[in-house]
C-alpha positions as semicolon CSV with decimal commas, in nm:
position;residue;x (nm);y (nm);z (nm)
1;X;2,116;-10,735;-6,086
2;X;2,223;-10,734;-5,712
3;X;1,983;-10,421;-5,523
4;X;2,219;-10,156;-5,380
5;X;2,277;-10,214;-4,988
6;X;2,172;-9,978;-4,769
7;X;2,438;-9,900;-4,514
8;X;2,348;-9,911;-4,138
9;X;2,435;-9,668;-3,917
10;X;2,605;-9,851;-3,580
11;X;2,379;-9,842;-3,284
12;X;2,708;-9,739;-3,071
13;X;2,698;-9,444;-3,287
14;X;2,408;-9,331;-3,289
15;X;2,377;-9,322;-2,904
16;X;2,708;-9,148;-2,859
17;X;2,585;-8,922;-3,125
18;X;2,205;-8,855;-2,990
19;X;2,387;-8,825;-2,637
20;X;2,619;-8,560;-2,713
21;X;2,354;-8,375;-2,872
22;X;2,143;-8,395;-2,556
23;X;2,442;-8,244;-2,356
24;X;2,485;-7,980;-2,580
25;X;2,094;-7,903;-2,575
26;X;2,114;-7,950;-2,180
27;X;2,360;-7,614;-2,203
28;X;2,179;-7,419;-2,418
29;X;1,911;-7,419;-2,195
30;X;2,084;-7,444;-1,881
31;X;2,340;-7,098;-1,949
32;X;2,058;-6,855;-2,047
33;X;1,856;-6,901;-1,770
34;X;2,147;-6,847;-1,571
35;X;2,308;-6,541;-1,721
36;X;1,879;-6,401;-1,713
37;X;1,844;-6,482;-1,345
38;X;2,178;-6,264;-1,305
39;X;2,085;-5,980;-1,491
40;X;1,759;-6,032;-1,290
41;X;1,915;-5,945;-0,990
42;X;1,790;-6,355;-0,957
43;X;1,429;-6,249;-1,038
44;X;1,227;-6,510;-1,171
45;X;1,070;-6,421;-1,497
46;X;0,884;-6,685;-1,555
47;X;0,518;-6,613;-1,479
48;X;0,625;-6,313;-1,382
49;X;0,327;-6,000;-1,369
50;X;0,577;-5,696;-1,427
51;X;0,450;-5,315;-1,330
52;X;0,584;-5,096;-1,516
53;X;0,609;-4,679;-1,350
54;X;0,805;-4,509;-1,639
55;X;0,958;-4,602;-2,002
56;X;1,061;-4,381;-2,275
57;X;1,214;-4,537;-2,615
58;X;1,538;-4,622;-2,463
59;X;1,444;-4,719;-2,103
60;X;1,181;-4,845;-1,829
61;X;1,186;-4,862;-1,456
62;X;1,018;-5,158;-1,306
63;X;0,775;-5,092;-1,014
64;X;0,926;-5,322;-0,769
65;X;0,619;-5,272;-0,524
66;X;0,316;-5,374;-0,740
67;X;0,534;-5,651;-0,966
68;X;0,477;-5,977;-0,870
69;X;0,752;-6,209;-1,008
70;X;0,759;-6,607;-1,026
71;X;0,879;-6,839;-0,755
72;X;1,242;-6,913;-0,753
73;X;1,147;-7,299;-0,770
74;X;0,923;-7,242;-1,083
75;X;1,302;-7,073;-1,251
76;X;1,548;-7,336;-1,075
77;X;1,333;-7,671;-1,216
78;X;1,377;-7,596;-1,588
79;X;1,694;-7,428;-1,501
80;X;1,848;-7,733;-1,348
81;X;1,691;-7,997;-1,515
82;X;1,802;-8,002;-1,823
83;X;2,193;-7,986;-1,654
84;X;2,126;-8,305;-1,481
85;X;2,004;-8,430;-1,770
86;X;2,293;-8,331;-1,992
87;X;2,531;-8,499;-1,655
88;X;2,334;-8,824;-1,758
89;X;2,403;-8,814;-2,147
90;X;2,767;-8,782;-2,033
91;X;2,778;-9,049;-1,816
92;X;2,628;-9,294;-2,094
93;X;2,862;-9,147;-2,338
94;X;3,168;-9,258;-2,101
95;X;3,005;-9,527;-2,087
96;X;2,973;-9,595;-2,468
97;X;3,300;-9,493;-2,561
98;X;3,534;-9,637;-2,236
99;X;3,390;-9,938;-2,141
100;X;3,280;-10,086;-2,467
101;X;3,495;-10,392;-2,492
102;X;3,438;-10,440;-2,078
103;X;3,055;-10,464;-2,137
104;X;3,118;-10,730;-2,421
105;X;3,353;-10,920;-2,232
106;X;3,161;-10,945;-1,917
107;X;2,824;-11,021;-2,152
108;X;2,658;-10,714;-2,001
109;X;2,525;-10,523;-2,269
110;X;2,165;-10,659;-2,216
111;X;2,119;-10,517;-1,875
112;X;2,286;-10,243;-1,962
113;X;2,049;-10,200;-2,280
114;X;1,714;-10,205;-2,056
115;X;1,882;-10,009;-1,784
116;X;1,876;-9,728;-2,040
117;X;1,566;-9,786;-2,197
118;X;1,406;-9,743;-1,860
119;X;1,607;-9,439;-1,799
120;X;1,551;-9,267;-2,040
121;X;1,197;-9,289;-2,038
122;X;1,186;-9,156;-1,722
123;X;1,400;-8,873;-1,833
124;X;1,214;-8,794;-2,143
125;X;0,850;-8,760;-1,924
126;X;1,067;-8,523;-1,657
127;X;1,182;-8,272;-2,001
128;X;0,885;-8,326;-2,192
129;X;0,725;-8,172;-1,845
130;X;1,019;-7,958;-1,789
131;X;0,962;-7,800;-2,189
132;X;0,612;-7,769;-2,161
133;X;0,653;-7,577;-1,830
134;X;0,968;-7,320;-1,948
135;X;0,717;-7,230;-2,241
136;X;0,418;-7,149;-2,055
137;X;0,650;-6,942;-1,818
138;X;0,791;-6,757;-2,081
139;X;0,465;-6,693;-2,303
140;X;0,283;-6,534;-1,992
141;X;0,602;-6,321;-1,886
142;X;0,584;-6,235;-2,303
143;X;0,217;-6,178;-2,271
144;X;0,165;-5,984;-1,925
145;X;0,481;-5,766;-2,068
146;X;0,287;-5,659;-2,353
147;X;-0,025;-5,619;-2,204
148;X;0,153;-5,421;-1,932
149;X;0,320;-5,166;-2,187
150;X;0,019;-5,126;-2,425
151;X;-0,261;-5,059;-2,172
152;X;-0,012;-4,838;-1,947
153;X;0,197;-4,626;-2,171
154;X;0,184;-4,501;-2,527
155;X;0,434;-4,782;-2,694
156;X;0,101;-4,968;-2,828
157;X;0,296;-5,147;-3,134
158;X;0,552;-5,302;-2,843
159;X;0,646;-5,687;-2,889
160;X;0,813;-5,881;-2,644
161;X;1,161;-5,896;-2,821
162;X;1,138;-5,515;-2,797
163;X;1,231;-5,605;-2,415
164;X;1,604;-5,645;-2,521
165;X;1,643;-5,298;-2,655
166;X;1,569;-5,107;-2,369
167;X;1,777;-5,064;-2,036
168;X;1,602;-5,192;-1,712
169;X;1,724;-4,897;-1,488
170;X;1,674;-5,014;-1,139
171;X;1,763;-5,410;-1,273
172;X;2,086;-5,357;-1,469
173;X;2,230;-5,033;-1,696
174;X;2,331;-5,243;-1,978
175;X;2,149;-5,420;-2,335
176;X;2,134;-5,813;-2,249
177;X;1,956;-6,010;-2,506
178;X;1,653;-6,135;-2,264
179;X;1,434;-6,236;-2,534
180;X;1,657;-6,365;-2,676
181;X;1,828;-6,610;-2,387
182;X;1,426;-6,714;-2,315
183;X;1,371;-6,811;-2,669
184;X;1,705;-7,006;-2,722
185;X;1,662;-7,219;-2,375
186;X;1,228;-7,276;-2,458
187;X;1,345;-7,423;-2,832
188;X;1,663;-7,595;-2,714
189;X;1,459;-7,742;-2,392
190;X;1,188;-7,917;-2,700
191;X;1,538;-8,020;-2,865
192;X;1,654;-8,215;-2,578
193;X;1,332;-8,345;-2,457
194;X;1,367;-8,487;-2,848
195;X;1,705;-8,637;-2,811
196;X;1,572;-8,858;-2,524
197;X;1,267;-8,944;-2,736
198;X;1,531;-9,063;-2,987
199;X;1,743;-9,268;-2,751
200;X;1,387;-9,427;-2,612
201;X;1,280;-9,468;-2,967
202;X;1,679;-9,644;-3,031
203;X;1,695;-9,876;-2,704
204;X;1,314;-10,001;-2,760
205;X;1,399;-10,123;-3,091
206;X;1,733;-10,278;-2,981
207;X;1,518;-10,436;-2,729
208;X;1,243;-10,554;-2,988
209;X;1,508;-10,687;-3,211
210;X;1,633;-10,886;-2,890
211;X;1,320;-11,023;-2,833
212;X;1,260;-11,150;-3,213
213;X;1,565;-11,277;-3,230
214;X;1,541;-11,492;-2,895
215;X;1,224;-11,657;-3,073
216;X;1,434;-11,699;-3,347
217;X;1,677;-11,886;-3,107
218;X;1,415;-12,051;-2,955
219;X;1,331;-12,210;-3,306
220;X;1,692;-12,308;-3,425
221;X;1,732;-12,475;-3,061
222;X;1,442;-12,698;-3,100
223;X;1,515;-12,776;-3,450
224;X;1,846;-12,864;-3,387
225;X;1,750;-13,070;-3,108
226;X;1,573;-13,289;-3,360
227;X;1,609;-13,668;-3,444
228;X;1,873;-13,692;-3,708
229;X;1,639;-13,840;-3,974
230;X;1,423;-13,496;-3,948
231;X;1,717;-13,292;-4,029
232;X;2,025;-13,319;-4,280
233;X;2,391;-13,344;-4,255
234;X;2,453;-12,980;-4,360
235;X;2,180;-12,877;-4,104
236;X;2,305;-13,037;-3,839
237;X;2,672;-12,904;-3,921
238;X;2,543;-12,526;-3,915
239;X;2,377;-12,600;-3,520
240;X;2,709;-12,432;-3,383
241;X;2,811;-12,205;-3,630
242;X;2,530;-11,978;-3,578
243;X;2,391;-11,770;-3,267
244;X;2,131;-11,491;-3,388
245;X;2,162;-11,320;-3,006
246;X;2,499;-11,258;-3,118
247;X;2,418;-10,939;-3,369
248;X;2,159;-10,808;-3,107
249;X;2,366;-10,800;-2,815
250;X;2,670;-10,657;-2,986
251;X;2,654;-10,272;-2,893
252;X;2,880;-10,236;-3,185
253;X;2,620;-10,280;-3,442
C-alpha cells in the first residue's frame, strides 16, 4: 500500500505569504506609535520618568517641569523601522508576484535567492534589536508610571493599563487607548522580527537544497562522462533528460 503524499507548500508562496505578513506587522507597530506620539503632544514615552502634581479617579496633570521624557530618536527608531521594513517586504512581494516568469527567463533566481537571504538577515538583527528596544522602553515608562502613582498619591492598586482610563489634562482632554497602542506595537514588533526569521529560515534552506543538489550534479556529470563500458544504454540515454538544479532554482516550487 502506496504511503499518503504529503503536499508541499510552494516556496513562491510561502514568501509572498511570510512577506505580506511582515507588512502588515510593520503597520501595527508603525500606526500606534504614531497616533501615541500625537496624543503626546510628540512626547516620547519610551523611557520616559513621568511626575505626576495631581490625579483624582478620572484625571491627572503631568508635572511638565520635573518629568523627564525619552529622546525623540529613542521613539522615531522603533517607530520607523519597522515601516522601512514593511517598504522592503513589499518590494520582494512585487517582486514575487510581477516578475516571476522575468527572473526564470533571464536564469536569475539564484542571485536573487542569496540577495535575500543576505537581506534579510540583516533585517532580522536590525528588528530583533528594534523589538528588544520598544519593550524595554515601554516596561520602564509602565514601571516608573506605577511607581510614580503608588509612592505619590493614594491610587496604590494602580496598573499601567489603568493609564488609558484617565484624561491627561494638560496632554489631551480625551480617552486614547495608550496602553493599549504600546502593547499592540511591542507584540506586533516580536511578530515581525519573526516573519524575517521565517524568510531567513526559508531562503537558507532553498540555498542548502541548492548546494546538495549541485553535488548531486556534480556526481551525474562525472558519471555520465564515463567510458561507455562503465555505464549502460539506458544510463547513458537518461544523461540529458535530467538536471536536478532545475527543481532548486525554480522559485515556483
Amino acid at each position: 500500500m502506496d504511503m499518503m503524499k504529503v503536499p508541499t507548500i510552494p516556496w513562491r508562496t510561502i514568501q509572498i505569504t511570510v512577506n505580506a505578513l511582515t507588512i502588515v506587522t510593520g503597520f501595527c507597530t508603525f500606526m500606534p506609535m504614531a497616533f501615541t506620539s500625537h496624543y503626546f503632544q510628540s512626547h516620547c514615552v519610551l523611557f520616559a520618568k513621568v511626575r505626576i502634581s495631581m490625579m483624582n479617579s478620572t484625571s491627572l496633570v503631568v508635572d511638565m517641569t520635573q518629568t523627564v521624557w525619552g529622546q525623540i530618536s529613542d521613539c522615531r527608531f522603533p517607530t520607523y523601522t519597522p515601516l522601512v521594513t514593511s517598504i522592503h517586504a513589499f518590494i520582494w512581494c512585487w517582486f514575487f508576484l510581477l516578475l516571476r516568469e522575468q527572473l526564470k527567463k533571464d536564469q536569475h533566481e539564484l542571485p536573487l535567492l542569496m540577495l535575500s537571504f543576505l537581506i534579510h538577515i540583516v533585517f532580522f538583527i536590525l528588528m530583533f534589536i528594534v523589538a528588544c528596544f520598544l519593550s524595554a522602553g515601554v516596561n520602564t515608562w509602565c514601571g516608573n508610571l506605577v511607581m510614580e502613582v503608588t509612592l505619590n498619591t493614594d491610587f496604590h492598586m494602580f496598573q499601567c493599563e489603568d493609564s488609558q482610563g484617565l484624561l491627561w489634562l494638560n496632554l489631551f482632554l480625551e480617552l486614547h487607548p495608550i496602553y493599549t497602542f504600546l502593547l499592540t506595537a511591542k507584540i506586533s514588533c516580536w511578530l515581525q522580527a519573526f516573519t524575517l526569521l521565517c524568510q531567513t529560515l526559508a531562503c537558507g534552506y532553498k540555498l542548502y537544497k541548492w548546494l546538495v543538489d549541485i553535488q548531486e550534479e556534480h556526481f551525474y556529470i562525472d558519471r555520465c562522462g564515463q567510458a561507455e563500458s562503465f555505464v549502460t544504454d539506458s544510463e547513458i540515454s537518461s544523461c540529458g533528460s535530467y538536471n536536478p538544479l532545475e527543481k532548486v532554482l525554480d522559485i515556483d516550487r
